[in-house]
N, C-alpha and C positions, 0 to 999 in steps of 0.2 A: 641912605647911601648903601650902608650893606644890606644884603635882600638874605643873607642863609649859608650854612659851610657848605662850600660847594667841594673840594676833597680833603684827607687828611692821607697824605705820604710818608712812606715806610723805604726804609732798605731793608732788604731781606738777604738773607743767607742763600738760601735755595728758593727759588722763584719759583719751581716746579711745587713746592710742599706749600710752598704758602698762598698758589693758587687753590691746591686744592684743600685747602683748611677753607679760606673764604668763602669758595665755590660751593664744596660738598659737604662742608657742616654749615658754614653759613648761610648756604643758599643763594647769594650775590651772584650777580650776573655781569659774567666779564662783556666789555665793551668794546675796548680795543687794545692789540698790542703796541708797544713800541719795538720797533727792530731795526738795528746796525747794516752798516750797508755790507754788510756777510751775509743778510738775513735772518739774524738768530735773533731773538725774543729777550731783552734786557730788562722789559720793562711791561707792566699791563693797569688797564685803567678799569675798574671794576664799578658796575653797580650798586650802590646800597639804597635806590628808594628814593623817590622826589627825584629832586635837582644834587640828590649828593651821591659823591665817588668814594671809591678808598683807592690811591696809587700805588702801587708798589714796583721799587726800584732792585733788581740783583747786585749786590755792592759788599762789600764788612762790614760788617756793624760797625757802630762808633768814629766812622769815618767824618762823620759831616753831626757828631752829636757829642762832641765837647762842650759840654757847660749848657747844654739844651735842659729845657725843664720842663719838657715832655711828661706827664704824670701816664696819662688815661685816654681812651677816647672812647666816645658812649652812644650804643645805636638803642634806638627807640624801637621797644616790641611791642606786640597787640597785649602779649600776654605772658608774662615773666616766668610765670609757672609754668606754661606751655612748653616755651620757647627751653626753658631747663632742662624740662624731660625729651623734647624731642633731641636739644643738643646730646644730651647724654648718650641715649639710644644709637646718637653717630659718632660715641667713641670721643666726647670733647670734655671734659672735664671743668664742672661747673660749680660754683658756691650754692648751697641752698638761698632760695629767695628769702628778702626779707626786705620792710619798710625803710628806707633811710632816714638822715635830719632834712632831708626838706621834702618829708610826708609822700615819696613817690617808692615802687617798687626799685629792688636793684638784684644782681645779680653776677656776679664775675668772672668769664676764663682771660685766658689767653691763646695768641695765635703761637705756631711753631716757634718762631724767634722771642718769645714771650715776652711781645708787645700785653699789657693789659687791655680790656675788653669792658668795658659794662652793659649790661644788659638793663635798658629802663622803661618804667612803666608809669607813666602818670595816674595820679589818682585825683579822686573830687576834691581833694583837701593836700593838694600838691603845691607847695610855693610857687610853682611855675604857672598853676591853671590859669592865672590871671592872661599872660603870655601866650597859649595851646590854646584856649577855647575851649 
């Protein structure tokens, strides 16, 4: 039945900074906006890879996240080390890498409204390889 996370949605503060966190330190590729019948841009549907999105809505925070239990959400890199140094280099403030408990690479920032972020990297002796291939 389920085939894959197809997005995971944000409200954001400033929809302009938090385009361009995703955009220009991320590298995601915006897809489409949503816009009001004023024409003004409330909302944008991003890129991250395969079949999946990230959404982000302009809104308050906490609005619609009473009692939510929201922890994390975790994008998949070729290379955790890489992907560290190059974020850093764009000014993104990152954990050093390191092995987790289920034997895969990780690595942490955050976006502007300091959404958490993980950085992962499967290895040969990942919990998950069975799953990834």
């Amino acid at each position: 039945m389920v085939k894959g996370l197809a997005h995971v949605c944000f409200t954001v503060r400033d929809i302009g900074a938090s385009v361009r966190f995703y955009r220009d330190k991320l590298g995601l590729t915006p897809a489409f906006d949503y816009v009001d019948e004023r024409g003004e841009r409330f909302g944008v549907y991003l890129h991250a890879g395969a079949r999946t999105f990230i959404e982000l809505f302009q809104g308050e925070l906490g609005e619609r996240a009473s009692g939510q239990s929201y922890q994390h959400f975790c994008l998949e890199v070729a290379d955790v080390q890489a992907a560290v140094s190059e974020l850093r280099a764009r000014g993104v403030r990152a954990t050093d890498p390191k092995v987790g408990k289920d034997r895969s690479w990780q690595a942490w920032i955050a976006d502007p409204d300091g959404n958490e972020i993980e950085l992962h990297g499967y290895t040969p002796e990942s919990k998950q390889a069975q799953w990834v291939g």
